[in-house]
C-alpha positions in Angstrom: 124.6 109.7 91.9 125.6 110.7 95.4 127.6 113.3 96.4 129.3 113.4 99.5 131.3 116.1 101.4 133.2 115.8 104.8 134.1 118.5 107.5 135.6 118.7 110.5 138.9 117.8 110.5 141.9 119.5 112.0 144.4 119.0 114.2 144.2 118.0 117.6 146.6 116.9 121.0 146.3 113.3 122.0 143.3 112.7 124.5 141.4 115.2 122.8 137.8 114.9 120.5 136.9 116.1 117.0 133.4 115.8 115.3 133.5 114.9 111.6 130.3 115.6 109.5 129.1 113.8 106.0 126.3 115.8 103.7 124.9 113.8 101.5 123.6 115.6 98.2 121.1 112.7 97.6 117.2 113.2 98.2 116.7 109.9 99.4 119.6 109.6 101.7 117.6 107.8 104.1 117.9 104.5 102.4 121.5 104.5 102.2 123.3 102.5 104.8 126.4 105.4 105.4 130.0 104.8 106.9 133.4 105.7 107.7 136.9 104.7 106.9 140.4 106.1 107.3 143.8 105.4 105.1 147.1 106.7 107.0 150.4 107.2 105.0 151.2 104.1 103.6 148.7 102.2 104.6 145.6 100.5 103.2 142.1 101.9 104.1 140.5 100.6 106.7 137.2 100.5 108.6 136.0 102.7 111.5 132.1 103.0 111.7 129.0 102.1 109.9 125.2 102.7 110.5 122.2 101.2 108.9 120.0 103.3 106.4 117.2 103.6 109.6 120.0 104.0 112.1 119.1 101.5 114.6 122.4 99.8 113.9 125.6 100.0 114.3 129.7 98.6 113.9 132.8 99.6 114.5 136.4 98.7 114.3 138.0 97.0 117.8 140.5 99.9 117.7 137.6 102.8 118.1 135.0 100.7 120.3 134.1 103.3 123.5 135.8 106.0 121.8 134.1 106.7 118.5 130.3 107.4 118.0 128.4 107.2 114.9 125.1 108.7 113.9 123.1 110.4 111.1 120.4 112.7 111.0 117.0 112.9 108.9 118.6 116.3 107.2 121.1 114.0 105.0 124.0 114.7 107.7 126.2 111.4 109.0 128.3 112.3 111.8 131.6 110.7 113.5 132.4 111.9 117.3 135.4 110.8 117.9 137.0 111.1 121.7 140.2 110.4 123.4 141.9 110.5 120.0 145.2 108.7 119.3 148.3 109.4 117.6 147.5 106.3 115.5 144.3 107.5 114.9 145.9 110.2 112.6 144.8 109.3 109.1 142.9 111.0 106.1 138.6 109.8 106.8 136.5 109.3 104.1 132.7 108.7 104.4 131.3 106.0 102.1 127.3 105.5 100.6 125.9 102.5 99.6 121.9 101.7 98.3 120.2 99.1 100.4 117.7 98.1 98.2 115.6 98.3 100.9 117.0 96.5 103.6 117.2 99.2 106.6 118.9 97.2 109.6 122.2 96.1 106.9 125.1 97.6 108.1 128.4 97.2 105.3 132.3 97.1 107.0 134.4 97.0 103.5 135.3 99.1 101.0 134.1 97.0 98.3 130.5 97.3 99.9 130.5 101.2 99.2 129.6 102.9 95.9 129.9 106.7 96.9 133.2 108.0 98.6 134.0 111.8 99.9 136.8 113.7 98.9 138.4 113.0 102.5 138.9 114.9 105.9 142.5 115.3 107.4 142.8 114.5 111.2 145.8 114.4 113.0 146.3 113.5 116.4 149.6 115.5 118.1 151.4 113.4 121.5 
């Protein structure tokens, strides 16, 4: 069972960057492929960012490309820098586990592919 808590959050004017961080509680963190999604008010979640259990890979949503970063650490930390932040960006952001069963370069976009979810981290984005 993974446990999984986010930070970072806040709220934050339009053009402006926030840093969101994951910890993982699991021991073998390093073989889970890790990534993030959001859900605004009414809305369904949706996809941000994902990166493969050995890092090397990467995806993200059109709507963050150039503007969001992913990346994790060997210390069982995922991170989300997120830059020249949007009003629309404004949404509750979960991070999200799944076990690779060994393959290290998968990277997983839906919410289906994702056993382990945070609590949730609330950004908002002022104009």
């Amino acid at each position: 069972q993974v446990q999984l808590v986010e930070s970072g959050g806040g709220l934050v004017q339009a053009g402006g960057s926030l840093r969101l961080s994951c910890a993982a509680s699991e021991r073998t963190f390093s073989r889970y492929v890790m990534g993030w999604f959001r859900q605004a008010p009414g809305k369904e979640r949706e996809f941000v960012a994902a990166i493969s259990s050995n890092g090397g890979n990467t995806d993200y949503a059109d709507s963050v490309k150039g503007r969001f970063t992913i990346s994790r650490d060997n210390a069982k930390m995922m991170y989300l820098h997120m830059n020249s932040l949007k009003p629309e960006d404004t949404a509750v952001y979960y991070c999200a586990a799944a076990d690779t069963r060994g393959n290290t370069k998968a990277v997983v976009t839906t919410t289906r592919g994702y056993s382990y979810w945070g609590q949730g981290s609330q950004v908002t984005v002022s104009s």
